[in-house]
C-alpha positions in Angstrom: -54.9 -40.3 -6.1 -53.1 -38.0 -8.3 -52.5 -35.8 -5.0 -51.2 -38.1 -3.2 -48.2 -39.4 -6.5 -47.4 -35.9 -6.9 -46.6 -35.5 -2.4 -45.7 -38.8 -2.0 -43.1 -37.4 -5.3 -42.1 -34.4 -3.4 -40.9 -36.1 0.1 -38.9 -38.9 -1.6 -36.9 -35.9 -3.7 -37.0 -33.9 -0.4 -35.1 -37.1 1.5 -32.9 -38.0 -1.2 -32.0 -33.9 -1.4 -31.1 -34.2 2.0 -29.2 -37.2 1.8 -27.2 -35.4 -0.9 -26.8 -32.5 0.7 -25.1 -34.6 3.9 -22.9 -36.5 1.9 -21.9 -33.8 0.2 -20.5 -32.6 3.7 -19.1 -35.5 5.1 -18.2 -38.0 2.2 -14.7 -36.9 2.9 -15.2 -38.6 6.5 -16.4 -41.5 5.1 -13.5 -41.7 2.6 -15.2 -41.1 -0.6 -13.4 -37.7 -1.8 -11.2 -35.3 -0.7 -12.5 -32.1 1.6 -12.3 -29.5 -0.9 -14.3 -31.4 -3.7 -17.4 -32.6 -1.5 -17.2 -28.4 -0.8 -17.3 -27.1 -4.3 -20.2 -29.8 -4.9 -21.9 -28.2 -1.7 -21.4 -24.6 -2.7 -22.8 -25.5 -6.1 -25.4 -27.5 -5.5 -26.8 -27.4 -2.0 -28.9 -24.6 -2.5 -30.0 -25.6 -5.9 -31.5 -28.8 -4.1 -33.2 -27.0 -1.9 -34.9 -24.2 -3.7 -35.9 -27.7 -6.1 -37.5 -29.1 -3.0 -39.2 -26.2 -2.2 -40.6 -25.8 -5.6 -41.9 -29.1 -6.1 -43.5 -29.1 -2.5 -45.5 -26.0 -3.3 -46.7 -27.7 -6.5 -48.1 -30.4 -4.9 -49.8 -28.4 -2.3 -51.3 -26.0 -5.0 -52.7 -29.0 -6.7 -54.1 -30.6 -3.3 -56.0 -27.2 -2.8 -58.0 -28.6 -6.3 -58.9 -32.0 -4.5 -62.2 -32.6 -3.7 -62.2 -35.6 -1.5 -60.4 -35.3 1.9 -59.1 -38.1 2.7 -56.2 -38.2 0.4 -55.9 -34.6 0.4 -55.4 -34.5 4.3 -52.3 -37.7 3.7 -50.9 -35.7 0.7 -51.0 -32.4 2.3 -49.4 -33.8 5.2 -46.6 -35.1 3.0 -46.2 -32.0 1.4 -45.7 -29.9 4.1 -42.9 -32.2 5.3 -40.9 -31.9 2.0 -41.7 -28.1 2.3 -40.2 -27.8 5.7 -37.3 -29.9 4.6 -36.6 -27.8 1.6 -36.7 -24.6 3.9 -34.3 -25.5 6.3 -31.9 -26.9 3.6 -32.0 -23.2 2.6 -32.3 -21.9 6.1 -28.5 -21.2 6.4 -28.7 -18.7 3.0 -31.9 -17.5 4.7 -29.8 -16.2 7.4 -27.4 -14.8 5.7 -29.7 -12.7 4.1 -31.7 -11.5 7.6 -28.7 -11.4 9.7 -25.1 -9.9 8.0 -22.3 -12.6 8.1 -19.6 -12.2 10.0 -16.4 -11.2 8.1 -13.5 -13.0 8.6 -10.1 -11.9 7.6 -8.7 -13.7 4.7 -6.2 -15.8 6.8 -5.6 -19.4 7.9 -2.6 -19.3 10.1 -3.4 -18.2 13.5 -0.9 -18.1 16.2 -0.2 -16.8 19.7 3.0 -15.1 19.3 2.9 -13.6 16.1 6.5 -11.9 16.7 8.0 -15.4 16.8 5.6 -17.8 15.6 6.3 -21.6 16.4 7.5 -23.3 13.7 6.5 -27.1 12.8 9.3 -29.3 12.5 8.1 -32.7 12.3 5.4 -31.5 9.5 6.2 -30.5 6.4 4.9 -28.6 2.9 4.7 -31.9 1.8 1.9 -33.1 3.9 -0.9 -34.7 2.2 -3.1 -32.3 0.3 -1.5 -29.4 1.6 -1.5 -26.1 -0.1 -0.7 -24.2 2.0 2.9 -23.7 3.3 3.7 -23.7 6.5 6.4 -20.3 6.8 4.8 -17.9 8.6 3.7 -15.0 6.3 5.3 -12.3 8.2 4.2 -8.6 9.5 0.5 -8.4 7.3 -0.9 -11.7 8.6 0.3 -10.5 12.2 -1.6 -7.5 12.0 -4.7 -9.1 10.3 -4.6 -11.3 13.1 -4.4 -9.0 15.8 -7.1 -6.5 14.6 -10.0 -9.4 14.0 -8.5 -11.9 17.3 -6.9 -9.7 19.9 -8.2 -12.2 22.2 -5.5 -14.8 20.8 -2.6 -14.5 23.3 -0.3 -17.1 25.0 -1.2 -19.2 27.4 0.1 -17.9 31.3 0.5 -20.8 33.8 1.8 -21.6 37.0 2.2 -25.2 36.1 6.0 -26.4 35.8 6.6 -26.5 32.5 6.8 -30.9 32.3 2.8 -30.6 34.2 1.8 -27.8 31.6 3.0 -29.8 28.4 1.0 -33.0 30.0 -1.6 -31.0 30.4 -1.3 -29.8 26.9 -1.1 -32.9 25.5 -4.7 -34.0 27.4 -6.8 -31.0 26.4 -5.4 -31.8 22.6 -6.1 -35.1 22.9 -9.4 -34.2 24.3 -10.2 -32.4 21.3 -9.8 -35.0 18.9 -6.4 -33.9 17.5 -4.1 -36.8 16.1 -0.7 -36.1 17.4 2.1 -36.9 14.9 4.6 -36.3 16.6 5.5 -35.2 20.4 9.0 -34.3 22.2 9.0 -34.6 25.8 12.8 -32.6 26.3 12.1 -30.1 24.3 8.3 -29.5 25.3 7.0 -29.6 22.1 4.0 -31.5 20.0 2.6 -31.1 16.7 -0.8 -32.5 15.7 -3.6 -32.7 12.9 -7.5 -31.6 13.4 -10.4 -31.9 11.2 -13.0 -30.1 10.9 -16.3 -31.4 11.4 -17.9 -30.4 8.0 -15.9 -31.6 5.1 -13.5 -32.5 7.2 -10.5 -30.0 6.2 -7.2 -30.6 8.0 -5.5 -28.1 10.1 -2.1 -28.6 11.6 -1.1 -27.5 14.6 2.4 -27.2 16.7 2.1 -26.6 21.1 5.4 -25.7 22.3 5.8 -25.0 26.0 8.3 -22.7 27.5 9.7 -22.3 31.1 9.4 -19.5 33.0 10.2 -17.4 36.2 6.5 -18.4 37.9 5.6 -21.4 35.7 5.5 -22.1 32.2 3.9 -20.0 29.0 1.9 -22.3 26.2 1.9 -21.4 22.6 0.3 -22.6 19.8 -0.1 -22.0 16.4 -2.7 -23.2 13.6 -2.5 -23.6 10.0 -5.1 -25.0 7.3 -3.7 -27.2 4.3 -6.1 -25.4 2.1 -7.8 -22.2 1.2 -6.9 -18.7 1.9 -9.4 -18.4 4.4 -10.5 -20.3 7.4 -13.7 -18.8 8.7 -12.3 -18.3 12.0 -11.8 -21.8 12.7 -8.3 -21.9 13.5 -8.9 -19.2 15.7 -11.8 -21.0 17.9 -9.5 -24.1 17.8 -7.3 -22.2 19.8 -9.4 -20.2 21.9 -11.3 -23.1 22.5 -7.6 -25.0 23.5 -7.0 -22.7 26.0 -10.3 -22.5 27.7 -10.0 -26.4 27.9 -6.3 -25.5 29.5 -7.7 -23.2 32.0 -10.3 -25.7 33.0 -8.2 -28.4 33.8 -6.1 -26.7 36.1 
């Protein structure tokens, strides 16, 4: 009986752990606090749930092994093992980190695909909600930080009029989830918002789209409202922007 408290114990703290450690992620999608605070919770205390979980599992399975009827043993153990598992993989991602080196991303978070003449936001502002961050270009270092971890980033090339490459544009964004505050047929130009899916940080991003001799040329540019790092994320937004381009053509 005393088994079975002690498991039974351990998988309610291992659900409830979890539970904590998912709203910690995305309470800011559900409106209950603003990205960066459901992060520092997370950085604080994820791992500390977790290693907690894990502890209190291996207690209880220690003291099943001094059981000496089965029945409840095999039901507690069972238990047990669940809240074990749970704790690991709540602890999995530092568990990684220590097998297999993180990637190191430079400490940036505006990404662009012209980063001798970056396009500039005109409908947004640094006065956006919760922004940090401002929105003028940081000049020659954040080019060549840029170019030396994404040299992949460059504009897109297509042989799309520029009116069918700026609807284009505007589907792929939309595709991707991106809210777009403000768009400007004439001058083939759109700026929108993303968030990302854990913690849900907002980035802000301008498209402009320029004629050419065969076609048009796409560029964008990405920018996080907080943090002076993005992880890369800005830079898969737009990698993944244009291969969404590409494929629609």
């Amino acid at each position: 009986m005393q088994k079975n408290v002690i498991s039974t114990i351990a998988l309610v703290v291992a659900l409830v752990a979890v539970i904590a450690a998912g709203v910690m992620v995305f309470g800011s999608s559900m409106g209950l606090w603003d990205p960066i605070t459901g992060f520092i919770a997370s950085r604080k205390y994820h791992n500390v749930l977790g290693y907690m979980v894990v502890a209190l599992a291996l207690m209880s399975l220690v003291s099943g092994m001094m059981m000496k009827t089965d029945s409840p043993k095999t039901r507690g153990t069972a238990k047990s093992v669940v809240a074990l598992l749970l704790g690991i993989a709540m602890l999995s991602p530092m568990l990684k980190g220590l097998i297999i080196e993180p990637v190191k991303y430079p400490p940036i978070h505006d990404i662009t695909t012209d980063t001798q003449s970056p396009p500039q936001f005109e409908f947004l502002t640094d006065s956006r909600i919760g922004a940090k961050n401002t929105l003028v270009y940081g000049g020659a270092d954040i080019a060549a930080q840029q170019l030396q971890a994404y040299p992949d980033i460059q504009p897109i090339q297509s042989n799309l009029p520029a009116e069918a490459a700026f609807a284009k544009a505007l589907d792929a964004a939309k595709a991707m989830d991106w809210v777009i505050v403000d768009q400007q047929p004439k001058t083939l130009r759109f700026e929108a918002t993303a968030r990302t899916p854990f913690f849900n940080f907002a980035d802000d991003i301008v498209v402009v789209v320029t004629r050419i001799e065969q076609g048009s040329r796409i560029d964008l540019r990405s920018v996080s409202r907080i943090g002076i790092g993005d992880a890369g994320v800005n830079a898969k937004r737009i990698q993944e922007f244009s291969e969404r381009f590409a494929e629609s053509l």
